[in-house]
C-alpha positions, 0 to 999 in steps of 0.5 A, a space after each residue: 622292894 619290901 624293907 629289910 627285917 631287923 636282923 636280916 643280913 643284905 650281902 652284896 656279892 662282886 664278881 672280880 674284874 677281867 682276867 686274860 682268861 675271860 677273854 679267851 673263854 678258858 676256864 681258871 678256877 684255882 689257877 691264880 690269874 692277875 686283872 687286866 687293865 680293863 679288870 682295875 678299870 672295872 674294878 676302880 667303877 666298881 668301888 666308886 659305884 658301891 662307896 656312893 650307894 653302901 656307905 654303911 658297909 661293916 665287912 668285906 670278904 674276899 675270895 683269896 685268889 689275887 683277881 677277886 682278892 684285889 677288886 675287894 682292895 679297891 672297894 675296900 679302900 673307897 670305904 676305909 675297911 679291911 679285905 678279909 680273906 675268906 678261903 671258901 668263896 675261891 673258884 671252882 677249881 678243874 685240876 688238869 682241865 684248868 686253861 681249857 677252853 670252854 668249848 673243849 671242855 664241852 666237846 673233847 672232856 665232856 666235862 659238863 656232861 660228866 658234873 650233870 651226871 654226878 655232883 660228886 665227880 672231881 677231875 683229877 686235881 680239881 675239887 667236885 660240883 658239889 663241894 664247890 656249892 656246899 663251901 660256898 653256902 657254909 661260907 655265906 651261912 657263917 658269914 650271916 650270923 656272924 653279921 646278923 643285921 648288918 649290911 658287907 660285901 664279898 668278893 668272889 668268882 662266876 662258878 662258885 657264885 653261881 653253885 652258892 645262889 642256886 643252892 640258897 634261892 633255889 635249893 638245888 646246886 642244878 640250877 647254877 646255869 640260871 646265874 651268870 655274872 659279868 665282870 664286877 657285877 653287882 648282886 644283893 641279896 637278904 638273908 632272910 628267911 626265905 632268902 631274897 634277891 634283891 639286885 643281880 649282875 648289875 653292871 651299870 657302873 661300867 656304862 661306857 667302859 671298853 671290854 
């Protein structure tokens, strides 16, 4: 692992804890979905695990749906700081196809054929593939200057997560399907030029964790 540059921004990404949806594999991007018990649980290691290896946090920011929201409060509280609440890390909400499963989403709406075809394509009610990724990247982009040299932490959502990393890494929105997150998963990333990955989808705190 080569050593941070000065005036390289190391962001810690967090994928929010458990929600019921998880478990029934249904989509919830806007939908505004409450942790389970599992989900503070994982949350819970999370912060325990992250206040023992970055004590030297500067800011954390947080998706402002309550399941990403509060996983960053739990953090937030191991370290004495503040969630900041950063609109353009939500989900990728779906309009009218929020709560379908993904199966049916792929079988029945044809969904994911449909955002392969065109980045721009937005069921009615739901924002576009290629919006998604863009607000993302604009968030991370601020968030770096704003933080130039400092090390913070976001908290945000699988999809949209995934569309800001494929855009970042790999300069194409397309290749999200490389980037999976599990519940409270721990990425770090240099903002560098170019941008490094540093750590991804570490789970490690939730060894022994049911769910």
């Amino acid at each position: 692992m080569t050593a941070p540059t000065t005036g390289e921004t190391h962001l810690i990404l967090v994928r929010h804890g458990q929600i019921q949806a998880n478990i029934d594999k249904r989509w919830h991007g806007w939908t505004d979905s409450a942790l389970t018990d599992i989900g503070h649980a994982q949350a819970e290691r999370a912060a325990a695990r992250i206040a023992a290896e970055h004590p030297d946090i500067a800011a954390i920011y947080a998706s402002p749906l309550q399941r990403a929201f509060n996983t960053a409060q739990k953090i937030a509280d191991a370290l004495g700081l503040t969630v900041v609440a950063e609109p353009r890390l939500k989900e990728y909400g779906i309009g009218v196809l929020e709560g379908v499963t993904f199966g049916d989403l792929h079988r029945e709406h044809d969904f994911f054929s449909q955002i392969d075809a065109d980045a721009h394509h937005a069921p009615e009610g739901g924002g576009a593939f290629r919006e998604v990724g863009q607000r993302g990247r604009h968030a991370i982009a601020e968030l770096q200057q704003r933080h130039a040299g400092e090390k913070i932490l976001a908290v945000s959502h699988g999809a949209a997560m995934a569309l800001a990393l494929a855009d970042l890494l790999e300069g194409d929105f397309y290749a999200w399907n490389n980037y999976h997150f599990q519940n409270t998963a721990v990425t770090e990333v240099r903002l560098g030029q170019p941008a490094q990955l540093v750590r991804f989808n570490c789970v490690q705190h939730l060894d022994g964790l049911a769910g």
